[in-house]
C-alpha positions in Angstrom: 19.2 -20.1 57.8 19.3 -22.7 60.3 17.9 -26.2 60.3 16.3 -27.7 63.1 15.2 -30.9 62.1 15.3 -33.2 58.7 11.4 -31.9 58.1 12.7 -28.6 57.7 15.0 -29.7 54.9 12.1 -31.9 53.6 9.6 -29.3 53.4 11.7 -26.9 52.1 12.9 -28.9 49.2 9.1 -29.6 48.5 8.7 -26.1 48.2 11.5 -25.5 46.3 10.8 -28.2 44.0 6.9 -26.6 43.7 8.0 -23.3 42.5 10.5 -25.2 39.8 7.9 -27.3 38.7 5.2 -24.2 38.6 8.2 -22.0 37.3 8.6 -24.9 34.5 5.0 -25.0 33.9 4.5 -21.6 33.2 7.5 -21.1 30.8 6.3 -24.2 29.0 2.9 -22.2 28.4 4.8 -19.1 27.7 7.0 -21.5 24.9 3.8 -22.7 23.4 2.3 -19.6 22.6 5.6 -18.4 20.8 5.6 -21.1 19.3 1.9 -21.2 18.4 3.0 -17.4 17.3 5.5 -18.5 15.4 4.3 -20.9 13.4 1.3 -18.5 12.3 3.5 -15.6 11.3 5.4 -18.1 9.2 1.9 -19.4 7.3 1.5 -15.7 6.6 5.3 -15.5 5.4 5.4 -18.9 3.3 2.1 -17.3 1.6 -1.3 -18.1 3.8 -1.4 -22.0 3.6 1.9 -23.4 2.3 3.1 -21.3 -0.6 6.7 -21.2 -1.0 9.9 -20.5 -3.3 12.7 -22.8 -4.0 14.9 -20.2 -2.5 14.8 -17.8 0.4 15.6 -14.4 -1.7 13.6 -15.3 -4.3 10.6 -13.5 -5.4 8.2 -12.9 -8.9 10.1 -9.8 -11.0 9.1 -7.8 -13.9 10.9 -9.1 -16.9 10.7 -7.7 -20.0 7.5 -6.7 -20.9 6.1 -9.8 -18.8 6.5 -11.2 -15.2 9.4 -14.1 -14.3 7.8 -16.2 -11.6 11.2 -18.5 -9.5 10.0 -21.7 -8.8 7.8 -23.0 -6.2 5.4 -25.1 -4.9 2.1 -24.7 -3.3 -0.9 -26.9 -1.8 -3.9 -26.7 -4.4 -7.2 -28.4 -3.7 -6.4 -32.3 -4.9 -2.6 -31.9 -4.9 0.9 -29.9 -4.5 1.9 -28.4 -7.2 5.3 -27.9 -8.0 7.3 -25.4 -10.8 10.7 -26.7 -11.2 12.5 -24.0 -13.3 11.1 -20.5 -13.3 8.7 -19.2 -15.9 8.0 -15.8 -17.5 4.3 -14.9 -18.3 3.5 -12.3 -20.8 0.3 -11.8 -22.3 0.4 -14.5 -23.7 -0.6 -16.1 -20.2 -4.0 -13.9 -19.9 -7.1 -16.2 -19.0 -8.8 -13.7 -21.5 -8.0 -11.2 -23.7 -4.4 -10.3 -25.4 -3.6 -6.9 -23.7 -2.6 -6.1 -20.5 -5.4 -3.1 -19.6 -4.2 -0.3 -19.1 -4.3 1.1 -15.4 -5.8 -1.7 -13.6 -4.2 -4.5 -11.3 -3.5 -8.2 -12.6 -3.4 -11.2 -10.3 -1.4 -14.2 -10.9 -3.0 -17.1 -10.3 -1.9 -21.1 -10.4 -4.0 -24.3 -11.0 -3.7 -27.8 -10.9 -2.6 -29.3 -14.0 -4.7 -31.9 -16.3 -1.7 -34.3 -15.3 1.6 -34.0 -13.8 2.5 -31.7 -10.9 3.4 -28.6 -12.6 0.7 -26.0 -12.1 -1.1 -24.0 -14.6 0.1 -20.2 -14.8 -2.4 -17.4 -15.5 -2.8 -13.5 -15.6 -6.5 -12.2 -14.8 -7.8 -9.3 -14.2 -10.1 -11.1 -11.6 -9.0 -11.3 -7.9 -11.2 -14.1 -7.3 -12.4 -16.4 -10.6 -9.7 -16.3 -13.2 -11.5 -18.4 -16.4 -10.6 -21.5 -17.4 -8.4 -23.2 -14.2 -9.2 -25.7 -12.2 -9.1 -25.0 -8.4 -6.6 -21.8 -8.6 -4.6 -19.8 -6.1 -3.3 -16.8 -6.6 0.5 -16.3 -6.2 0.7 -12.6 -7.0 -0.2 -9.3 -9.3 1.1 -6.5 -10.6 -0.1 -2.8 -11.4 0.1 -1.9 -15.5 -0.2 2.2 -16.1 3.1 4.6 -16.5 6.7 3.9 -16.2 9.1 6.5 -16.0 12.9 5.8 -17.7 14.9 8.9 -17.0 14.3 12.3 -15.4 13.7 13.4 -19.1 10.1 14.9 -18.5 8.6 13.3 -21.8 10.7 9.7 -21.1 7.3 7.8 -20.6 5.7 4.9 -21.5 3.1 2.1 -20.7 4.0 -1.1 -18.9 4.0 -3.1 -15.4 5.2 -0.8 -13.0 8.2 -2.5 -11.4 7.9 -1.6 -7.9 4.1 -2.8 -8.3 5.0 -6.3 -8.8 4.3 -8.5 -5.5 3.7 -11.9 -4.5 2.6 -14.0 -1.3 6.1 -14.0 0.3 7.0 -10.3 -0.4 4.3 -7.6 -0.9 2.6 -4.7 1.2 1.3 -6.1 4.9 -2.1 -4.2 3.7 -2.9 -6.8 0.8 -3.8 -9.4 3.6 -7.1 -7.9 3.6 -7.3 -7.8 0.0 -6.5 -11.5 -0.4 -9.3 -12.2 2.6 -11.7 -10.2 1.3 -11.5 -9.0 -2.3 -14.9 -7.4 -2.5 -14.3 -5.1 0.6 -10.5 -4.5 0.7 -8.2 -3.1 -2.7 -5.7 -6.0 -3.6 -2.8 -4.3 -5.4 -2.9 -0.3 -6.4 0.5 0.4 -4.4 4.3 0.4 -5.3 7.5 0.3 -3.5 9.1 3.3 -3.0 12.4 1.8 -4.3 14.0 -1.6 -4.5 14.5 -3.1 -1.8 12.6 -0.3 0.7 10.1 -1.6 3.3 7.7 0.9 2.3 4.9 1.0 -0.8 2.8 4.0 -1.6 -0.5 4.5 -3.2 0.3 5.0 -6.8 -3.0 7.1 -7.2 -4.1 9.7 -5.1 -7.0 8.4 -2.4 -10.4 8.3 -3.9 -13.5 7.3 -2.1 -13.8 3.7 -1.3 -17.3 3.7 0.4 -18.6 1.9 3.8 -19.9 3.9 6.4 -18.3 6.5 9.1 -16.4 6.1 11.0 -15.3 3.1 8.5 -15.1 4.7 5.4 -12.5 3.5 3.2 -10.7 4.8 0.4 -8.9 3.5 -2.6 -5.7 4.0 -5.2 -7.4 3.6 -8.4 -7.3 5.8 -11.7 -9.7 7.8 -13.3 -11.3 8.8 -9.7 -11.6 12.0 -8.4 -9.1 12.7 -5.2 -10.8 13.2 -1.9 -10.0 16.5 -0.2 -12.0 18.8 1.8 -15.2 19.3 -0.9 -15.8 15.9 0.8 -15.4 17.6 4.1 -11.5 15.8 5.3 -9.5 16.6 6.7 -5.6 15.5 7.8 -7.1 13.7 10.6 -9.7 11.8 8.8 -7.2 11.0 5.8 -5.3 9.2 8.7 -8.7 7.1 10.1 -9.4 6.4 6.4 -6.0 5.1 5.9 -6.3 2.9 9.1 -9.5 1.1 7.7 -7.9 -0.2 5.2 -4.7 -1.3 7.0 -2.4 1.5 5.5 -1.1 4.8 7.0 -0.4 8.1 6.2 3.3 8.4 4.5 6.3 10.2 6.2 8.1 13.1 3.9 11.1 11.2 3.4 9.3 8.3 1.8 7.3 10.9 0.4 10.2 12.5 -1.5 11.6 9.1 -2.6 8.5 7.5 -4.3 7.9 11.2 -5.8 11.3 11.0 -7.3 11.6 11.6 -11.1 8.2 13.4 -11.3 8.7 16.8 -13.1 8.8 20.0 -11.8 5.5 21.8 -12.3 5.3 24.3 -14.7 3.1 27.9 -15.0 1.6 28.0 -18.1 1.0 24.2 -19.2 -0.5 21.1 -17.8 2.4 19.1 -19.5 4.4 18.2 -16.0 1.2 17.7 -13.9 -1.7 19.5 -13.3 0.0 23.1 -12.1 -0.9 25.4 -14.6 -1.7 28.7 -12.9 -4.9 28.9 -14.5 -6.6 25.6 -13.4 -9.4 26.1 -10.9 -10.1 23.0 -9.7 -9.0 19.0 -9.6 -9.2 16.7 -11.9 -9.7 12.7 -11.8 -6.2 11.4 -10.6 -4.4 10.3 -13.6 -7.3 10.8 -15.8 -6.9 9.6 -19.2 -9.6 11.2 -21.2 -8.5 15.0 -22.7 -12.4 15.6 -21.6 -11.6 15.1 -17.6 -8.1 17.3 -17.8 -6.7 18.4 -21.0 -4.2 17.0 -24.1 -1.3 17.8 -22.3 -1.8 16.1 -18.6 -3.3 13.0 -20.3 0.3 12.4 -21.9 1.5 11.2 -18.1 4.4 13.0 -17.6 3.3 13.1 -13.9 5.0 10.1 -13.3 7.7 8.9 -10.9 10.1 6.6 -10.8 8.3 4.5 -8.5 5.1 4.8 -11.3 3.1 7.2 -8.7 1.4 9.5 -10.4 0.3 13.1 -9.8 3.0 13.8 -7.0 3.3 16.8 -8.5 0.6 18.8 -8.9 -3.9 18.2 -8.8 -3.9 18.1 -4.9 -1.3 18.8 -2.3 -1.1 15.5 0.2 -1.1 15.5 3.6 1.2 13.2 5.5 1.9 11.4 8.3 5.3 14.4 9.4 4.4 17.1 11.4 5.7 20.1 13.4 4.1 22.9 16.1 4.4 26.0 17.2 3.8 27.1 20.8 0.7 28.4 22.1 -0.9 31.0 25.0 -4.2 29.2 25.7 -6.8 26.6 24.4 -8.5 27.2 21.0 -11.7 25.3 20.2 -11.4 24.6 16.2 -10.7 21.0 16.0 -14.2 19.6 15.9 -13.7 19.4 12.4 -13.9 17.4 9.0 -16.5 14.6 8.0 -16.9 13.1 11.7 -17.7 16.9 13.3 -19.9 17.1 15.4 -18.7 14.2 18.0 -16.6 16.3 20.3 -12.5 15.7 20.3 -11.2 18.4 22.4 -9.2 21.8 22.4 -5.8 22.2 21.1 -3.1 24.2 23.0 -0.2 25.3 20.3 -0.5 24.7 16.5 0.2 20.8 15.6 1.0 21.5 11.8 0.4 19.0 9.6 3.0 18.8 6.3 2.2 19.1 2.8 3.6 18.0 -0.3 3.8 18.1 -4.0 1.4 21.4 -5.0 -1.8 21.8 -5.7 -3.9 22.5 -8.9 -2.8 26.1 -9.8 0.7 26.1 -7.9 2.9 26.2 -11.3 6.9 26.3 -10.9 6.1 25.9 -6.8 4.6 22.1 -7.4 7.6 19.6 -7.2 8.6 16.4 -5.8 10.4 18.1 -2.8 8.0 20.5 -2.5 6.6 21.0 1.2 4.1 23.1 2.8 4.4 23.3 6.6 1.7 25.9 6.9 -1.9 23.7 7.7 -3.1 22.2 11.0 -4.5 19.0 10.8 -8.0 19.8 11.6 -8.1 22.0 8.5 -10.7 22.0 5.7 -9.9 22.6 2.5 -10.8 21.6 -1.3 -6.7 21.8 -2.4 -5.6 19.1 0.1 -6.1 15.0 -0.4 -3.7 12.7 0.3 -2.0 9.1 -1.0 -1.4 5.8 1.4 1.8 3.9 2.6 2.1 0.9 3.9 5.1 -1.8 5.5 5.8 -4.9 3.4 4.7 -8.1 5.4 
């Protein structure tokens, strides 16, 4: 480049010094809504308004047959309220009553003190109005059903489920909804997979959870009979149901590892799971009344490590793994399931959808590893439901 006079250089260096600016302008922007990002992903992280633990790594554990919460503090209505040492609730700590219930969710919740800054510490069974605190937040939950011990079939009991325990800095990414909307979304119902995994799984196979196609929802809750195909789904409306409520279909390794501990079915006894060769149909997921199963299934041995239950056994589950085979031309038998009728395509080559666990009258074959890689995903049937996953936040 040549310069012929001192306006070249001048106009030039206006130029120049445009494009910085606009250059510096538009990175500014770009900075602001990082940071704008930013700061609203850490709300969510430091617990939706302020919530936080003394310590990075800390979170609320089972201990003993109670809950230890670390200490925190958190902005309540009037002030901030501030734990100092860490405190274990039992039930002891229960707005009402003097049992944990059996198969249900609890919800920790903390209120401002009569004086002082340390806040009031309940259990409730309520998601929304725990009795007798004044303006409460809830901190956490837990699940309280089945825990497994050993890989001793009969090594049961009753108690929080470990990997149910969560809390506002460390719990499924699915529970925002819960926490926004109580009424319409399930708060709690899941466990992790193992300590220290990313993923949590349903710990009761998906029963219905109402609204409306194509925004039907469904639910992990005991005592419910599993979907499946006598409600017309199929694997790909187990995946859209699964989406409306924030979660997803689980992959077989995860699968496998929140399955783990659950006993190998069995032929001629309900004991393990509901397997015996002679069952005919499913039962309610769990179910805890001889009446809905029989004496030997209501003992909960279909229990995992994780505290999922019926892995083995009652329905086979689809889930999110697949596999194909090659095809010679377009088949029209996809248009299936309980949104028929509205036109999705042809499929060239068999998309297989995989199976796990067993079904009702599988016996010896129903097990924590066991697969079935045999189903396309637009299949109908009464034997297949399935179970949700979802990423911690």
């Amino acid at each position: 480049m040549s310069w012929q006079n001192i306006s070249d250089v001048t106009d030039f260096a206006d130029t120049v010094s445009a494009d910085i600016f606009n250059q510096l302008v538009d990175n500014t922007e770009y900075l602001k809504a990082e940071h704008e990002t930013l700061v609203s992903r850490v709300d969510v992280l430091s617990g939706l308004g302020g919530f936080a633990f003394a310590s990075m790594f800390a979170k609320i554990t089972k201990s003993g047959s109670g809950v230890q919460v670390p200490s925190f503090r958190i902005p309540l209505t009037t002030m901030t309220a501030i734990l100092e040492s860490a405190a274990t609730l039992t039930v002891s700590d229960l707005d009402t009553g003097t049992a944990f219930t059996f198969g249900a969710d609890h919800y920790i919740w903390a209120g401002e003190p009569s004086s002082g800054t340390v806040p009031v510490l309940k259990i409730s069974l309520s998601p929304t109005t725990p009795a007798g605190m004044t303006n409460p937040r809830i901190i956490g939950g837990f699940h309280y059903g089945k825990i497994r011990n050993s890989f001793t079939a009969s090594d049961v009991a009753d108690g929080i489920v470990e990997g149910s325990v969560w809390d506002l800095e460390n719990m499924p990414e699915c529970y925002l909804l819960g926490l926004a909307d109580p009424s319409t979304y399930q708060l709690g119902g899941m466990s992790r997979i193992a300590p220290g995994h990313r993923t949590w799984i349903d710990i009761y196979l998906a029963s219905d959870g109402g609204g409306t196609l194509p925004r039907k929802k469904a639910y992990s809750k005991i005592n419910q009979l599993p979907l499946t195909g006598t409600e017309s789904l199929n694997g790909y409306d187990f995946m859209i149901r699964a989406a409306n409520v924030g979660k997803r279909l689980a992959f077989y390794d995860e699968w496998t590892v929140g399955a783990l501990g659950s006993p190998q079915g069995l032929d001629g006894s309900n004991l393990n799971g509901w397997t015996k060769t002679s069952n005919t149909a499913r039962v309610k997921a769990a179910a805890t009344l001889a009446a809905d199963a029989d004496a030997n299934y209501i003992l909960g041995y279909n229990t995992s490590f994780a505290g999922l239950r019926d892995c083995v056994g009652n329905v086979w589950e689809w889930l999110a793994s697949n596999g194909g085979a090659a095809g010679s031309g377009w088949t029209n038998d996809i248009n299936t399931g309980e949104l028929a009728g509205n036109g999705f395509g042809q499929r060239y080559g068999s998309p297989y959808q995989l199976l796990a666990g067993g079904g009702w009258d599988n016996g010896v074959f129903a097990g924590s590893r066991a697969v079935n890689v045999n189903y396309l995903a637009a299949y109908v049937t009464s034997s297949v439901g399935s179970r949700f996953a979802c990423d911690s936040l």
